[in-house]
N, C-alpha and C positions, 0 to 999 in steps of 0.2 A: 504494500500500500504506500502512493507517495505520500510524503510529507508537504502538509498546502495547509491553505488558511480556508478552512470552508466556507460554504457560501453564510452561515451566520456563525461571529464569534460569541463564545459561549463559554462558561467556565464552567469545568466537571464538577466542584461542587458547588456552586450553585441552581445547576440545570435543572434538579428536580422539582424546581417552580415551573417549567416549562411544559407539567402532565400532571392529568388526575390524579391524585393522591390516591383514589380508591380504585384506580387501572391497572394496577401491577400487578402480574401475571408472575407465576413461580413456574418451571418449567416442569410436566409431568414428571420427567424422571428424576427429581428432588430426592434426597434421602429426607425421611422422617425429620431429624433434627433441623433440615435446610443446609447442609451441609454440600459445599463442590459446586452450586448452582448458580446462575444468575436469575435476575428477573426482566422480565419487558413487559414494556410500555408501548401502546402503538395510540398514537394522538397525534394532532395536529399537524398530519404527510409527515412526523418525525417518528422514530423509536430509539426507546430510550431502555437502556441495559444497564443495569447495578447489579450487587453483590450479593445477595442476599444475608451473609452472614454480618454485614457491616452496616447498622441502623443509622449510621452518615455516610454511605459510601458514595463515591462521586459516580455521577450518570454521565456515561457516554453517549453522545447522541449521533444518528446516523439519518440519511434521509434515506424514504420508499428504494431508490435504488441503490443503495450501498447495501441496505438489509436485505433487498431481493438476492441480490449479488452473492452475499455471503450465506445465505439461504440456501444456494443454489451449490456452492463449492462443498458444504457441508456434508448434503444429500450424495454428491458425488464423492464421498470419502476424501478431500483436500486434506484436512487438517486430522485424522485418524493416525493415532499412533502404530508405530513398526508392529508387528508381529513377535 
């Protein structure tokens, strides 16, 4: 991924003024505890991913196409660890 200044400047903690408070989604495969996981946010053409174990963690924020993008890498095993 290059390094660039997105199309809006934003500061990872402060971002999560920028979604629902009551939007965040835990990812099905969460352990019990919430442990390993992040969460998303999909609001306003943005989504927004945090930490789940970190009650201040900084939100990253992506637009519709970056998430498509990496959506798509995922399903196709890109980032899947060695065997």
């Amino acid at each position: 991924m290059a390094d660039y200044a997105g199309k809006d400047v934003y500061d990872p903690t402060t971002a999560a003024s920028m979604f629902d408070p009551s939007a965040w989604r835990k990812s099905f495969a969460s352990e019990p505890n919430g442990g390993n996981c992040v969460e998303v946010n999909l609001g306003r053409g943005k989504v927004g991913v945090r930490d789940t174990k970190l009650s201040d963690s900084p939100v990253f924020v992506f637009d519709e196409g970056e998430w498509d993008a990496f959506l798509v890498a995922v399903k196709a095993g890109q980032f899947d660890l060695p065997r």
